[in-house]
C-alpha positions in Angstrom: -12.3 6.6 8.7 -11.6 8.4 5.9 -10.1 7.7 2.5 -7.4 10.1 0.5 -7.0 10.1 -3.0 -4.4 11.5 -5.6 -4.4 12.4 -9.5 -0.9 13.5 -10.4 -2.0 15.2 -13.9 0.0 17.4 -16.6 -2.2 19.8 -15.4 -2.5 20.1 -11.8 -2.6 17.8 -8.7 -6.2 16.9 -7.7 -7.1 15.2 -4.4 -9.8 13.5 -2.6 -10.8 13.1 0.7 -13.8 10.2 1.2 -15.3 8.8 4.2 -14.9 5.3 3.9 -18.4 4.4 5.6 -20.7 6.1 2.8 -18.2 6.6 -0.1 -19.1 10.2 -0.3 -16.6 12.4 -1.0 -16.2 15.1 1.9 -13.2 16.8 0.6 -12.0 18.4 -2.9 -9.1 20.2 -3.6 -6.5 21.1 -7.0 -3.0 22.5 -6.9 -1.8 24.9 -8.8 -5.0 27.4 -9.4 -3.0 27.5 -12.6 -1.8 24.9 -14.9 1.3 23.2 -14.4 4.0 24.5 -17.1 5.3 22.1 -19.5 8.9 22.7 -20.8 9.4 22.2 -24.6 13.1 22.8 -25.1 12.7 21.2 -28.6 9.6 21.3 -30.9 7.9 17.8 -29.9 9.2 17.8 -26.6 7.5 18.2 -23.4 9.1 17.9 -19.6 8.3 18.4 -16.4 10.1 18.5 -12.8 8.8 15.9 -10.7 9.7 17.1 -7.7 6.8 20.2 -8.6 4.3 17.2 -8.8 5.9 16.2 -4.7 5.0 20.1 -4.0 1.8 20.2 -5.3 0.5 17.0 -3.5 1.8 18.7 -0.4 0.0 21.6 -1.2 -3.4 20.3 -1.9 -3.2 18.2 1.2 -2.6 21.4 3.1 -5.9 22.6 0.9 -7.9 19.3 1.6 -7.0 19.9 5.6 -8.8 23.7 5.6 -11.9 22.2 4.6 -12.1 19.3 6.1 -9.7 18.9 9.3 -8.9 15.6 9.7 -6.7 13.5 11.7 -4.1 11.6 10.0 -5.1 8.5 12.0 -8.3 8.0 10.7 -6.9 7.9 7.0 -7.4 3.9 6.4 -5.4 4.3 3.1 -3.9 6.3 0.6 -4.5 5.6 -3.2 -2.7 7.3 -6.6 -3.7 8.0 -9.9 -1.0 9.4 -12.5 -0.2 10.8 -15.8 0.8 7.5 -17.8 3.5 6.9 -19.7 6.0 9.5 -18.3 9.9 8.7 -17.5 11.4 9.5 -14.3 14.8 8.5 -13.3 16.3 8.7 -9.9 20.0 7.8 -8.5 20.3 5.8 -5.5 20.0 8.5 -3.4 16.3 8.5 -5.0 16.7 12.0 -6.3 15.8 13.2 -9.7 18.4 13.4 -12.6 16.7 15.2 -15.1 12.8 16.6 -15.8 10.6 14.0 -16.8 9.9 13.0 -20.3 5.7 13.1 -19.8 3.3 11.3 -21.6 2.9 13.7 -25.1 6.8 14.0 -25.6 7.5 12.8 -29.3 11.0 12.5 -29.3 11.4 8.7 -28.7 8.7 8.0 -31.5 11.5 6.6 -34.0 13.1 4.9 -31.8 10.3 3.0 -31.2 9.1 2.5 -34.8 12.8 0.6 -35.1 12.3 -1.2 -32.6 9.1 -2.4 -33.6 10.9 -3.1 -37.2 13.9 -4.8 -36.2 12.1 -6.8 -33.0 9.6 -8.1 -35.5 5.7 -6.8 -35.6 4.8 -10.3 -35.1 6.9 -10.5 -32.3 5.5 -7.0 -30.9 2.5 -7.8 -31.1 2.2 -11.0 -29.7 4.1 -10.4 -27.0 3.6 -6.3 -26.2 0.3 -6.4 -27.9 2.2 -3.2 -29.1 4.7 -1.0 -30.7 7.2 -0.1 -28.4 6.4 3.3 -30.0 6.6 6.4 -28.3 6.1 5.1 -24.5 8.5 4.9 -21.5 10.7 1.8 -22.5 11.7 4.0 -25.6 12.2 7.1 -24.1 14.6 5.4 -21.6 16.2 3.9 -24.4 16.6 8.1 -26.0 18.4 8.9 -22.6 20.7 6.3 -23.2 21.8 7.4 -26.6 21.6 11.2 -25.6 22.7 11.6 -22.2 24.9 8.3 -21.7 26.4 10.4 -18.5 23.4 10.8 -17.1 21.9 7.4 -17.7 25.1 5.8 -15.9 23.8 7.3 -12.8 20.3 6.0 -12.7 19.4 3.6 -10.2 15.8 3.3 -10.9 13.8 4.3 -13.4 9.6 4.5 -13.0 6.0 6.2 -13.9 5.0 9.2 -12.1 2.8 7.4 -9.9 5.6 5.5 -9.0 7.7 8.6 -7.8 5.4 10.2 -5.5 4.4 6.4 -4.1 8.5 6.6 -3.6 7.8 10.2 -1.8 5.1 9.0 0.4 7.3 5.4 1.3 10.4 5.8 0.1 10.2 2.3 -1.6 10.9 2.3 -5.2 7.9 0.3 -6.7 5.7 0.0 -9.0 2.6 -2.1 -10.8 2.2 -4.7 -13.5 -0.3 -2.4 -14.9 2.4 0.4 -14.7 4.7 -1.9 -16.6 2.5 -2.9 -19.1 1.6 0.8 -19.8 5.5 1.7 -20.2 5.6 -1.3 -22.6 8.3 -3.5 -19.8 5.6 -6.3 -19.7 5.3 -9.8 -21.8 1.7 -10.5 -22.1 2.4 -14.0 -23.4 4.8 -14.8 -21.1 3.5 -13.1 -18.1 6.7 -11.8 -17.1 9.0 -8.9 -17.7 9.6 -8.2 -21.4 13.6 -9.6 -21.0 13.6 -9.8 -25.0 13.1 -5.9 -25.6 14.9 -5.1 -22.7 17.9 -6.4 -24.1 17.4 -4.9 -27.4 17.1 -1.8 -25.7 20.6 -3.0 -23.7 18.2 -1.8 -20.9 19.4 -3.8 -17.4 16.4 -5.1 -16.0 17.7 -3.8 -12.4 16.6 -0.3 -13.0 12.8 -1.4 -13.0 11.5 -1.3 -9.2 10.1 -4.3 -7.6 6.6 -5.3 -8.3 3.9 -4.6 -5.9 -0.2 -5.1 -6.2 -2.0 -2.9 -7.7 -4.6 -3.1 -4.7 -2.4 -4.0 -1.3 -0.2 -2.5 0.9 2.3 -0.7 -1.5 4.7 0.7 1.7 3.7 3.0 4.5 4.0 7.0 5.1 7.7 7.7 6.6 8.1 9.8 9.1 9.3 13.4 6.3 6.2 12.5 4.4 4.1 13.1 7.4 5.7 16.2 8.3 5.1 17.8 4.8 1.8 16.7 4.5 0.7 17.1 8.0 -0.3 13.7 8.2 0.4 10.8 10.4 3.2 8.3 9.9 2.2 4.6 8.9 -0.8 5.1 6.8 -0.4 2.2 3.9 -0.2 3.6 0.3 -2.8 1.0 -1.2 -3.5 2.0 -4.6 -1.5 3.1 -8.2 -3.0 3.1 -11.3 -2.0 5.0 -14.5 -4.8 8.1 -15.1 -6.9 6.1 -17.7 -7.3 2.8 -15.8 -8.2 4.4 -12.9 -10.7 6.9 -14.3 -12.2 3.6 -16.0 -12.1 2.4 -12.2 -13.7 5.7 -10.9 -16.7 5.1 -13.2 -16.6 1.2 -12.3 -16.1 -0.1 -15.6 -14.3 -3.0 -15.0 -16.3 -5.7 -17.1 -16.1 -6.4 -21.1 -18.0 -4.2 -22.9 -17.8 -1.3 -20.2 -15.7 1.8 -21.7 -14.9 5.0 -19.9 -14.0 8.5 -21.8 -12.5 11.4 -20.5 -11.6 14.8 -22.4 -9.2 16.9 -20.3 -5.7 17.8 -21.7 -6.0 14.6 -23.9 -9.2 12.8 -25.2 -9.3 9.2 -24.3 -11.8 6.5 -24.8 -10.9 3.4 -22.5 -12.6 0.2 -23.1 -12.3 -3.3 -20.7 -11.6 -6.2 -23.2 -11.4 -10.2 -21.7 -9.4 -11.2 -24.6 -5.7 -10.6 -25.6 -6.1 -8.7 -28.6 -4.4 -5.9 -30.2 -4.3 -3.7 -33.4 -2.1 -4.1 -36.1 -0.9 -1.1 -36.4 -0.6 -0.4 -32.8 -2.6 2.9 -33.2 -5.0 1.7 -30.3 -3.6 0.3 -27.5 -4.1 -2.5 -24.9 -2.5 -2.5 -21.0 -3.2 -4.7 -18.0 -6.4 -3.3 -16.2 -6.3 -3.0 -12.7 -9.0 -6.2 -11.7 -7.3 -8.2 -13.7 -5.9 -11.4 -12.5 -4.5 -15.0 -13.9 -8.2 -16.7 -14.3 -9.9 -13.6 -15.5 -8.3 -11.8 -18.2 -9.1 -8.0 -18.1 -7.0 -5.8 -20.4 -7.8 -1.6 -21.1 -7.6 -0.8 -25.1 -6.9 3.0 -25.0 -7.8 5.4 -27.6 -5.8 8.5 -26.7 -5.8 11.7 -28.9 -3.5 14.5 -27.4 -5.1 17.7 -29.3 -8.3 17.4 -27.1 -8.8 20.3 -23.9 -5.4 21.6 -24.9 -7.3 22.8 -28.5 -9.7 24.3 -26.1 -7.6 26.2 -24.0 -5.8 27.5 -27.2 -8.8 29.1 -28.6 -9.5 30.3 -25.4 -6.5 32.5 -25.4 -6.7 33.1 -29.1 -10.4 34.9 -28.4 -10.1 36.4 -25.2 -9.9 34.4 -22.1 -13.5 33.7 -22.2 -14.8 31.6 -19.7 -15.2 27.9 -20.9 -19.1 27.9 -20.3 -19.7 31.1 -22.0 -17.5 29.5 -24.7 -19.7 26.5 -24.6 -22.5 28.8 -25.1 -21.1 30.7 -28.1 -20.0 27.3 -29.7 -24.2 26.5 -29.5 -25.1 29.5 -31.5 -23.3 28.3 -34.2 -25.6 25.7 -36.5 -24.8 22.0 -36.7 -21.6 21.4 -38.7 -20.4 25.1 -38.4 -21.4 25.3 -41.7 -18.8 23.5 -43.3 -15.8 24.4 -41.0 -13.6 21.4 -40.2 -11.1 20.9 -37.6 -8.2 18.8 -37.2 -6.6 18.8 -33.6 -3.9 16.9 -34.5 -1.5 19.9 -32.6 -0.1 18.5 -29.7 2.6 16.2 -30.7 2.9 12.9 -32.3 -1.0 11.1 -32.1 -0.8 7.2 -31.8 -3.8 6.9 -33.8 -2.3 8.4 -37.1 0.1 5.7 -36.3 2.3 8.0 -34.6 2.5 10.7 -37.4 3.0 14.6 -35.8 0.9 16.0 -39.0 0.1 19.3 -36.7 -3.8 20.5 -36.6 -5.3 22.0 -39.7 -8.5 24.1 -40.3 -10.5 23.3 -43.6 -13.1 24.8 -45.7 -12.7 28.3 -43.6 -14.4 31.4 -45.1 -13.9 35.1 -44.0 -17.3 36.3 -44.5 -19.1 33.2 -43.4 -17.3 31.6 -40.3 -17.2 33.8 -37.2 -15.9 33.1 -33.4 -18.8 30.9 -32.8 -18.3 28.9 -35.7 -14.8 28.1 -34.4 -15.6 27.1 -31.7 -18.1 24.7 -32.3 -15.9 23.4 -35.4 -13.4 22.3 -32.4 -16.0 20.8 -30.4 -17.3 18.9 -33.4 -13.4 18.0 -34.5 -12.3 16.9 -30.9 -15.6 14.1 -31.3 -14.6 12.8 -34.5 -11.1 12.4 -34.1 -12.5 10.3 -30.9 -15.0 8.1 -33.2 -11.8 7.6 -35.3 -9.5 6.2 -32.6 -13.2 3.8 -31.7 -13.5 2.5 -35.3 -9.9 1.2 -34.9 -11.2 -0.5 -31.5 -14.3 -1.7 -33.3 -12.0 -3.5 -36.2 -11.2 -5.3 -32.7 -14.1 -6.3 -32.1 -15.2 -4.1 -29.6 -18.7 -3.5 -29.0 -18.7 -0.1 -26.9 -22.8 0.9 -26.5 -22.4 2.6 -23.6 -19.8 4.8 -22.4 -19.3 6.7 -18.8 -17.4 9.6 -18.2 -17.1 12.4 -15.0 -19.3 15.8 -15.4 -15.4 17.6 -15.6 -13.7 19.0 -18.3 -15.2 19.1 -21.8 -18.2 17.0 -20.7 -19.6 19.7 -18.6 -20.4 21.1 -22.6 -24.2 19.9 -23.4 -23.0 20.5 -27.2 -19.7 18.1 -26.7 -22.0 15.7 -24.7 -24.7 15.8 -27.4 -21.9 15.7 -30.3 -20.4 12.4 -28.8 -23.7 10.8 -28.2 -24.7 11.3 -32.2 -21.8 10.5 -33.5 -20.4 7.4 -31.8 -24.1 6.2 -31.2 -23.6 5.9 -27.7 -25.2 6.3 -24.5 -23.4 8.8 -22.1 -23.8 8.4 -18.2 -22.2 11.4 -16.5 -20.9 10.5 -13.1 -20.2 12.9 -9.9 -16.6 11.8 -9.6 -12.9 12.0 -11.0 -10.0 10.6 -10.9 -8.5 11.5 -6.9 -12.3 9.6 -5.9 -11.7 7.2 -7.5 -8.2 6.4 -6.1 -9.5 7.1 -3.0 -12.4 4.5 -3.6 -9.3 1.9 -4.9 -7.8 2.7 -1.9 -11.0 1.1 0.2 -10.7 -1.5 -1.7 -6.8 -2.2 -1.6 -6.8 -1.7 2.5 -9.6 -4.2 3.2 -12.3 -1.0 3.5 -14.4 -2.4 0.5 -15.0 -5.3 -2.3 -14.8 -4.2 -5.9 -18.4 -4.4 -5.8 -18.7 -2.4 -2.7 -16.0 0.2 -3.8 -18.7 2.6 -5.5 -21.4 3.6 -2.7 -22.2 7.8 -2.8 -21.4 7.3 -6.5 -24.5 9.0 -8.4 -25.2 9.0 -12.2 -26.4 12.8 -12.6 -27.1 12.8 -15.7 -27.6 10.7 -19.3 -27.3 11.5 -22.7 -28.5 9.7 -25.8 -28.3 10.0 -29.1 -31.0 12.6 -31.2 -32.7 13.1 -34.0 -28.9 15.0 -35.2 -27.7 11.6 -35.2 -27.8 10.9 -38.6 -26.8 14.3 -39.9 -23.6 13.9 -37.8 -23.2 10.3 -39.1 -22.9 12.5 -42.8 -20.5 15.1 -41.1 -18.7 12.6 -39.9 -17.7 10.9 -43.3 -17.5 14.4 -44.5 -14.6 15.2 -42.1 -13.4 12.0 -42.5 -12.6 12.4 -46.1 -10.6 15.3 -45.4 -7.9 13.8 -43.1 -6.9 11.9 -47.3 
């Protein structure tokens, strides 16, 4: 029996195919071979057509099926992983009335900041153990007051994961960990958030029903099939927004236990078994997906948006060099650039500047000193401590994060980014072989009977482990440096 897995990303569509009996993963594939466009038709805004996510998951099906022909009858389930955050609204015909508003769309951010206001931090807090802020509660509210035409004609609103689980099914669904991330969900009351709901004069019948986020979540129609080649029936038994379910990937599921990623965005992800929350809402705290009523596990997420997407900027700014041999050039360059600082701070609003869009900055920059290597590594080095920023927050929580796992993708497949984070956050890395489409494939196993939670992560192998160096403490002092900068 096999396993299939899906990570609906900004980026591109990634999927997994695993065979359920060992838990290794027979099967990779990612649609487009480019990014995925997003549309900015406003500075701060940033939208894309869901039904392109529908065509790429069709596509990298097709892709999985080349290399690994397999029979849609031996696919036990099928598990999701998305882009959190994001708004998409359907009619009742369950087609799409406008591009979604995706996770690093700042256009909702003081709309949220009044709401947080007028409902009452206290009230906020204790209840959302957050700002409404920029996420998709508020941007549904922006629809309202923008496109009141429009917003008349939805019939359901939900996450991304939710749409293409409404592809595969059509069911309209979702999670309370989806709800909790789009800030619908009363922590104290357990319950839908009725109170900022009608604030928001949102009805509460445009949220979709609530299903587990490990169970039968509806069953592949018959269309589905025929685009994907697959057979009809097999149970959708997994959704989890991008971040929890990376954290799942790396099976940190326990207090104490953080995951990290650095794709698009940078994210540091840390399990917590109390209700807790920061002040200023610049970290943030959602329903993790093994949690349950006796055992209390929330995810307090760190996000920064300028992470990958800095990377892939320079890139282009210095000649489409490949990212290793731009990993490479970034370690000729000695430690702390010599005195170059950046801020990437460029890719919209950042929660933890408390939802300020200050744009990135480059300090301390000198013609005749500072070459292409130097910028590079500056970026590297700025990525890292804007990421030990967003943890100090969590810390002031009281969050003790040791050690810290992550996938050998992205920006971790840099040994100077790898060896950076280590120094700086005084941390232990483990680098798994997996990503997010395993790992919803694994939550899959586990949501159609396959697997245990403690079963789920056979054929998972650590490849690799990073500690900090004798650079730690010179990056603790470059650290404070660039830290007096951001004043």
């Amino acid at each position: 029996m096999y396993l299939l897995g899906y990570d609906i990303g900004s980026s591109s569509v990634k999927a997994a195919l695993l065979d359920a009996d060992s838990g290794v993963c027979v099967a990779t594939a990612t649609s487009p071979a480019q990014e995925m466009p997003m549309q900015a038709p406003q500075a701060g805004w940033a939208e894309q057509d869901p039904e392109r996510w529908w065509q790429e998951v069709q596509h990298a099906t097709h892709l999985l099926q080349k290399q690994q022909p397999f029979d849609g009858h031996t696919v036990a389930g099928i598990g999701i992983a998305y882009q959190m955050h994001g708004l998409v609204c359907v009619d009742k015909e369950q087609q799409v009335l406008r591009p979604s508003i995706i996770w690093c769309d700042s256009r909702a951010v003081n709309i949220g900041n009044k709401a947080f206001a007028q409902l009452g931090q206290e009230y906020c807090l204790e209840h959302l153990l957050n700002s409404p802020g920029n996420f998709t509660a508020s941007k549904l509210h922006w629809v309202q007051e923008n496109e009141p035409e429009l917003y008349e004609r939805i019939h359901k609103i939900m996450l991304p994961g939710d749409f293409i689980a409404m592809r595969l099914t059509g069911e309209a669904c979702t999670t309370v960990s989806g709800l909790s991330e789009g800030i619908f969900w009363d922590f104290a009351g357990n319950g839908i958030a009725q109170s900022l709901l009608d604030y928001y004069k949102i009805d509460r019948s445009l949220l979709s029903k609530i299903v587990p986020t490990f169970g039968l979540q509806g069953k592949l129609t018959e269309a589905a099939a025929r685009l994907l080649g697959l057979a009809p029936g097999i149970p959708v038994t997994y959704r989890a927004g991008d971040q929890p379910n990376n954290a799942f990937s790396l099976n940190v599921l326990q207090p104490g236990e953080a995951a990290t990623t650095a794709g698009t965005s940078g994210v540091v992800y840390a399990v917590h078994d109390q209700i807790a929350y920061d002040e200023q809402s610049r970290v943030n705290t959602f329903v993790h997906v093994n949690n349950t009523e006796t055992d209390i596990r929330n995810g307090v997420l760190m996000c920064l948006n300028g992470t990958g997407i800095l990377n892939s900027w320079l890139r282009s700014m210095t000649g489409n060099l490949p990212y290793n041999e731009m990993n490479i050039l970034a370690g000729k360059a000695p430690v702390g650039a010599d005195g170059l600082r950046i801020y990437p701070f460029g890719n919209g609003a950042e929660r933890i500047l408390a939802n300020a869009d200050s744009g990135a900055s480059v300090k301390n920059l000198q013609f005749n000193i500072h070459h292409k290597e130097h910028l590079l590594r500056a970026a590297q080095e700025g990525i890292v401590f804007a990421l030990r920023y967003g943890v100090d927050i969590m810390t002031q929580m009281q969050m003790n994060i040791q050690r810290v796992r992550a996938g050998h993708a992205n920006m971790f497949l840099s040994p100077l980014f790898r060896q950076v984070f280590a120094n700086t956050l005084n941390v232990v890395i483990e680098l798994y072989n997996t990503d997010g489409a395993q790992g919803a494939a694994r939550a899959a196993g586990v949501g159609a009977g396959c697997y245990s939670l403690k079963d789920a992560f056979k054929g998972m192998e650590c490849i690799a482990t990073v500690e900090p160096d004798a650079g730690q403490a010179q990056y603790q002092e470059i650290y404070a440096e660039w830290l007096q900068g951001m004043q």
